[in-house]
Structures are given as C-alpha cells and as structure tokens.
MARRO-960634 format. One record per residue (C-alpha): z, x, y; chain. Coordinates in steps of 0.5 Angstrom, whole numbers, plus 2048, in hexadecimal, padded with zeros to 3 digits. Layout:
BEGIN
up Z, east X, north Y, mol A;
...
END
This chain:
BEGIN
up 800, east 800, north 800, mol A;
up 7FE, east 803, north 807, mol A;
up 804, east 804, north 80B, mol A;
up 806, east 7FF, north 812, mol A;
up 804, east 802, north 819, mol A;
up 80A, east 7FF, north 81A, mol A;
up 812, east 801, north 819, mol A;
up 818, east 7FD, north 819, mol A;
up 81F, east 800, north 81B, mol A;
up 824, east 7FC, north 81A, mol A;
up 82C, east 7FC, north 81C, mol A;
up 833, east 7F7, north 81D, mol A;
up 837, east 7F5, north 821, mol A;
up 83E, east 7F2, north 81F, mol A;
up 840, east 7EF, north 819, mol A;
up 83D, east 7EA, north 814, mol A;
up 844, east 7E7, north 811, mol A;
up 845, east 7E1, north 811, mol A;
up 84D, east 7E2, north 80F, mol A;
up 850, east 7E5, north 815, mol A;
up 84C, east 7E4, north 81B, mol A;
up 84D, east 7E8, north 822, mol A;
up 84E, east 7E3, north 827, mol A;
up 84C, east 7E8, north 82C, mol A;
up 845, east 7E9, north 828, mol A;
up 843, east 7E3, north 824, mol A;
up 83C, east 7E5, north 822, mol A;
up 838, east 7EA, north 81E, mol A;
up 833, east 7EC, north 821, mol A;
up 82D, east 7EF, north 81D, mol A;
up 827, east 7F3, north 821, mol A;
up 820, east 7F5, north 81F, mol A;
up 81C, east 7FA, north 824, mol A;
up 815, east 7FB, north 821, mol A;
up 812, east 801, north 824, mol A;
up 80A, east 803, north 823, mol A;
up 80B, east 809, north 81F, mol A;
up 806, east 80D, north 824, mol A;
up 809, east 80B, north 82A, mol A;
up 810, east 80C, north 827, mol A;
up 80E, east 813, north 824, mol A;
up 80A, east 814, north 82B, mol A;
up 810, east 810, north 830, mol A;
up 816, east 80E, north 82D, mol A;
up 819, east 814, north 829, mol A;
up 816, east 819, north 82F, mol A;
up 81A, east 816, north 835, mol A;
up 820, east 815, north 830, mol A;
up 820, east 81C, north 82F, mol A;
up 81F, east 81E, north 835, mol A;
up 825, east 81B, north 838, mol A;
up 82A, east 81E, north 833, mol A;
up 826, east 825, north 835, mol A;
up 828, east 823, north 83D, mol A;
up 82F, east 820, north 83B, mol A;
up 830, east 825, north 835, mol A;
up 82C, east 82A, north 835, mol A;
up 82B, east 829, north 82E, mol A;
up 829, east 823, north 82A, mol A;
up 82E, east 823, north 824, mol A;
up 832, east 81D, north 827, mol A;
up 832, east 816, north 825, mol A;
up 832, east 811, north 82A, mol A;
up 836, east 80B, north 827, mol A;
up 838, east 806, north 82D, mol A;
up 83F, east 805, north 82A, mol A;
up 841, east 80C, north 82C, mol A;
up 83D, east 80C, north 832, mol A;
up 841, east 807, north 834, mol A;
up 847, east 809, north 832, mol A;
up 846, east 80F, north 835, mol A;
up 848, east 813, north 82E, mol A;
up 845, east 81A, north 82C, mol A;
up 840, east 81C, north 82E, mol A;
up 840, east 818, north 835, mol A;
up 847, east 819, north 837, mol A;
up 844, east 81C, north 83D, mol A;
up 842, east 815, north 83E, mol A;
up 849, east 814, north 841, mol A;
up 847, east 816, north 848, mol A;
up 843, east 811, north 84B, mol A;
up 83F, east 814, north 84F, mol A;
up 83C, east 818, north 848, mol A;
up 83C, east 811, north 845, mol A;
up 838, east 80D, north 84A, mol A;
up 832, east 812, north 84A, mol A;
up 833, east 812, north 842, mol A;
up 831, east 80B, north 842, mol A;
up 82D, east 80B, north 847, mol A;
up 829, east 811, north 843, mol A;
up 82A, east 80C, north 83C, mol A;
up 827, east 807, north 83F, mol A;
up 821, east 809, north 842, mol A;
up 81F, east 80D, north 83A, mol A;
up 822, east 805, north 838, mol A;
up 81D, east 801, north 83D, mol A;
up 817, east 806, north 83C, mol A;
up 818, east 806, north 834, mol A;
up 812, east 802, north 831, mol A;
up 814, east 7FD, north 82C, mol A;
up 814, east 7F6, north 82A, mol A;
up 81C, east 7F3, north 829, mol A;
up 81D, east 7EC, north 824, mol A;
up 824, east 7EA, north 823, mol A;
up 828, east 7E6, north 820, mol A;
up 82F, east 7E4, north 823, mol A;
up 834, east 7E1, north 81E, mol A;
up 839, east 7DC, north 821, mol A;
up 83E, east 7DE, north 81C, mol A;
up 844, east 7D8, north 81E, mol A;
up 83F, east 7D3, north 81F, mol A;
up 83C, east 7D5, north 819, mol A;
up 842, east 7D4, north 815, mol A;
up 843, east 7CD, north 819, mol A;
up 83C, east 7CA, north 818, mol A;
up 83C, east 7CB, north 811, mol A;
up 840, east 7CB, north 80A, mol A;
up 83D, east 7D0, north 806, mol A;
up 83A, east 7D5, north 80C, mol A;
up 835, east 7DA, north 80A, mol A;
up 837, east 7E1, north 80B, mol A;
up 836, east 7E3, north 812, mol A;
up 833, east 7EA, north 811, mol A;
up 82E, east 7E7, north 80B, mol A;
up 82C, east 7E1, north 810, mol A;
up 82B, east 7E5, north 816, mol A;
up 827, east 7EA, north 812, mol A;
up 823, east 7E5, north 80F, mol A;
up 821, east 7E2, north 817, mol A;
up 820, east 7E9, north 819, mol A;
up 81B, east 7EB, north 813, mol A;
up 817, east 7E3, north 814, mol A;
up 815, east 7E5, north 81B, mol A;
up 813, east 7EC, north 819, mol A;
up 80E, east 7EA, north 814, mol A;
up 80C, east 7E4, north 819, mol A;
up 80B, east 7EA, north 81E, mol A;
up 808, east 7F0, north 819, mol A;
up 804, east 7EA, north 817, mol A;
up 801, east 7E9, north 81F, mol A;
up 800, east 7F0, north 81F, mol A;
up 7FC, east 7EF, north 818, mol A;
up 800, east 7F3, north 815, mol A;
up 802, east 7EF, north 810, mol A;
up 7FF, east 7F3, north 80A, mol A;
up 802, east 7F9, north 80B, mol A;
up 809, east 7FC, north 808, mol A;
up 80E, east 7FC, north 80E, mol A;
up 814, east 7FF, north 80D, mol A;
up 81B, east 7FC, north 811, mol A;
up 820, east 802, north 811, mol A;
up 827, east 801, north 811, mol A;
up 82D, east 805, north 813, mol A;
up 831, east 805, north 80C, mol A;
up 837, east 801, north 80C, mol A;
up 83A, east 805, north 806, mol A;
up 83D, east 80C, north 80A, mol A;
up 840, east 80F, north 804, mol A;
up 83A, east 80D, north 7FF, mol A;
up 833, east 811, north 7FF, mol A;
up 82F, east 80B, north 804, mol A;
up 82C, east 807, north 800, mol A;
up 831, east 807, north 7FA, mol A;
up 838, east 804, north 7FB, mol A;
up 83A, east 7FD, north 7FB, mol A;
up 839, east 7FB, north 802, mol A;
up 832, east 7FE, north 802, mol A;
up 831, east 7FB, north 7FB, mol A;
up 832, east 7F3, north 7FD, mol A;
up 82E, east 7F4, north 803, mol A;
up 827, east 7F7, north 7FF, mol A;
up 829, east 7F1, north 7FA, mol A;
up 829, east 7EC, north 801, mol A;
up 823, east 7EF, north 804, mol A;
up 81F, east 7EF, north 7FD, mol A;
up 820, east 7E7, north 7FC, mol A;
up 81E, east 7E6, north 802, mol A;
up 818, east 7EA, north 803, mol A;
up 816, east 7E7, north 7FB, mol A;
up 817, east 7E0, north 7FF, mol A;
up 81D, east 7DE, north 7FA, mol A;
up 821, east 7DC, north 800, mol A;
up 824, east 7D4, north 801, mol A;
up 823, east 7D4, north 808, mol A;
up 81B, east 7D7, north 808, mol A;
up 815, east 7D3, north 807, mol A;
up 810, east 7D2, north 802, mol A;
up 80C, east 7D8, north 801, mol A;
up 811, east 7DD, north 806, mol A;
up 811, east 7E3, north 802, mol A;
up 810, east 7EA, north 806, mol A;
up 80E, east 7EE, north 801, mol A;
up 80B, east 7F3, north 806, mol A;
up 812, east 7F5, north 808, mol A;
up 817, east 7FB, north 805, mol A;
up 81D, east 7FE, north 807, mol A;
up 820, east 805, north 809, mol A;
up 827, east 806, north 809, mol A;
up 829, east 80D, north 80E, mol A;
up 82F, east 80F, north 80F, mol A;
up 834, east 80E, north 815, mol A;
up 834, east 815, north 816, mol A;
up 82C, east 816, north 817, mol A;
up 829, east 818, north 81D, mol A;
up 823, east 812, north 81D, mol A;
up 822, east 810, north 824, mol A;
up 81F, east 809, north 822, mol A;
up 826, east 809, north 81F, mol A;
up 82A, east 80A, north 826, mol A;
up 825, east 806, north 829, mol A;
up 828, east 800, north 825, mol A;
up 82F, east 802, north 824, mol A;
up 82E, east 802, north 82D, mol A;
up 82B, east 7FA, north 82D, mol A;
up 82F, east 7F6, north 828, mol A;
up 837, east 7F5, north 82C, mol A;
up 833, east 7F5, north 833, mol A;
up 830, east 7EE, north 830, mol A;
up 835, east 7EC, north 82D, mol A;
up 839, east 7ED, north 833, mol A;
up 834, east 7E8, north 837, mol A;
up 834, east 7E3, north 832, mol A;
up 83C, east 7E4, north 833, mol A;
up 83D, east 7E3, north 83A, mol A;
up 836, east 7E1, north 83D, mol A;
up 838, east 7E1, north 845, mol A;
up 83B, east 7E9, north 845, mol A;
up 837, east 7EE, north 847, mol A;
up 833, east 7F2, north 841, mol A;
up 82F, east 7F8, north 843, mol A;
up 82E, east 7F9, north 83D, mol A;
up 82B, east 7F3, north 83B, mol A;
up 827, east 7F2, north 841, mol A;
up 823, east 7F8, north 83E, mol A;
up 822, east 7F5, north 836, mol A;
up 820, east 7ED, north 838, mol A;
up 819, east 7F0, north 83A, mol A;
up 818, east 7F3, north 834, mol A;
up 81A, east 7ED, north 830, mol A;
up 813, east 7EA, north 82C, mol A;
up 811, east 7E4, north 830, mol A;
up 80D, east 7E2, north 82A, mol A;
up 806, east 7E2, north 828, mol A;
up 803, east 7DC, north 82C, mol A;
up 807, east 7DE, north 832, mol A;
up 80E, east 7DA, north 82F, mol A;
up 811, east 7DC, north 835, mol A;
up 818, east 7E0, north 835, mol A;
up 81D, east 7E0, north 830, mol A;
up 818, east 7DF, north 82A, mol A;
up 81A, east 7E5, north 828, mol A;
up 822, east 7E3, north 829, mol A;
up 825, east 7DE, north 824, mol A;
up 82B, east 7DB, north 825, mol A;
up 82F, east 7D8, north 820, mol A;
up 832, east 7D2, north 81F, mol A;
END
C-alpha cells in the first residue's frame, strides 16, 4: 500500500475516567494535528527546531505545555516575566506559523455521565469523533486509498511504547474502529487506510510537542468560553472547516 502525503500526530488533555472527576477540569480533550508531510519536514519541524537553538542553544529538550506552565525543568527560568512573555511571544509565533489542519473532540465527562446510564469511554468516543472526521478530510483530499499513520504518545511509560496494558487497550479500541466494529459508527464505517504508531514520551517528534501545546488551551476555551486564550486565538484558525465550506467548528465535536 502506497503511504499517505499526510500524517497525524496526536495528544491529550485530562483524563478519560468517569470514576472521580476533577470538577475544576471535567473534559477530555483529544487532538488530531494533521500535517502535509513536505511542509511538515520543510516548515513545522524546522522552525520548532529552530526555536529550541534560540532558546536553548540545542534542540534536545521536549516541549510539554504542562511543565511550561508549571515552570519545571527545563523552563524555570520562565519565573521571571520578562523572559516568560518574550518566551511565548516566540512559541506562539512558531505555533501560528505551523501549517496543519486541527480536528478535536471534547468530552464532557460529568454531562456524559448524567445523560446516559451505560456512558461509553470517553477517550474511545473521543477517538472514534476524531478518526471519522480525519477519513472525511483525507478523503477531501483524495487520499482515502493511502496508508496514513495516527501516531500517539505511549500512554504506558515503564513498558516499550506499544506493549503495555494501556498502549495495548488503545490499539485494541483503535483496530475495532477502523474495522468499522463500533456501535456508534454507521454501516460501511471502516477505516482500513489508518495505523497507529506508538512513541515514547520522551521522544523529541515535533509533531508530537505540537499537539501536547494545543490540546488543554482547547479545552480550556470550551471550560471557560469568556476568559482571554491567546493560545486558542492561534488554534481555531487551524481548526478544519469542512470539505464543503462547513464553516467553523466542524472540525471541533463537543459532546454530549
């Protein structure tokens, strides 16, 4: 099978149990960047890079918006605010300059939880939203006879990405859906053209840091709609309008 011009990174934001909730951050948030693997080798990856040499003076860290945030190694130095506001003043220029396509899911875990008595997974139905709209999108692109990887950030650190229990479940939930096995699809919604790639946390994919930056910055607009998000500001361009000028937020499901 002749490999997509397409590739999709993938990351998360919260978590997909229903059993304890965090009132403060009731969703899961599951985003899909798609890059143009030319422009990603040619534009994202490159300018990425080129940040860390500017801020680093190597490129060996990984970006992860949690411990950018939280100011931990290696951005402590983000304590001061002066360095902090010229930081990501720099991230978010790289950010609105990266070309890719954004489709996300956002799962309202405690709405899910009242509006249903058997509530499915929310990573699984978030996964499930995402992958439909990608095929609809790789198809608009006539792509839809090419092997297109999703890559995913192993979800099981102390195991080889790929083989541990978590890793394992998500593959299993991922192969019955692009075999078209599950209840929620239609008839005739397999997705046979899709694999997934498991990478480690540690590894230094800037499609993967590109993700891990977007995917809580989402979820926080949908949290608190009225509060300023520069960060989002940036995204909803990039969020897929549709093949036939859908309009914005095709590309975003919330549910319920």
């Amino acid at each position: 099978m002749a490999f997509s011009d397409y590739v999709v990174y993938v990351d998360e934001s919260g978590d997909h149990s229903l059993t304890s909730i965090d009132e403060n951050y009731p969703i899961f948030v599951l985003a899909f960047c798609i890059f143009r693997k030319n422009e990603y080798a040619a534009v994202a990856s490159r300018d990425l890079q080129n940040f860390k040499f500017r801020w680093f003076g190597h490129d060996s860290h990984v970006l992860h918006e949690s411990d950018i945030v939280k100011r931990r190694f290696p951005f402590a130095f983000l304590d001061y605010d002066n360095i902090r506001e010229r930081f990501m003043s720099d991230l978010n220029g790289v950010l609105e300059q990266t070309p890719m396509t954004v489709i996300t899911a956002i799962i309202r875990k405690d709405a899910l939880k009242r509006k249903y008595v058997h509530p499915e997974n929310p990573y699984q139905l978030a996964l499930l939203f995402c992958l439909e709209k990608t095929r609809e999108f790789l198809r608009h692109k006539c792509e839809s006879a090419q092997e297109c990887h999703i890559v995913c950030e192993s979800r099981s650190p102390r195991e080889k990405p790929g083989r541990g229990k978590e890793d394992r479940e998500l593959e299993l939930e991922f192969r019955r859906i692009v075999a078209g096995h599950h209840p929620l699809q239609d008839p005739g919604g397999a997705m046979p053209d899709f694999d997934i790639v498991f990478v480690s946390k540690q590894a230094n994919s800037a499609g993967l840091q590109l993700a891990d930056l977007i995917a809580r910055p989402i979820g926080l607009r949908i949290l608190r709609e009225a509060q300023r998000n520069r960060a989002f500001d940036i995204i909803e361009p990039k969020i897929w309008r549709g093949g036939h000028s859908h309009g914005w937020p095709y590309g975003m499901k919330v549910f319920p």
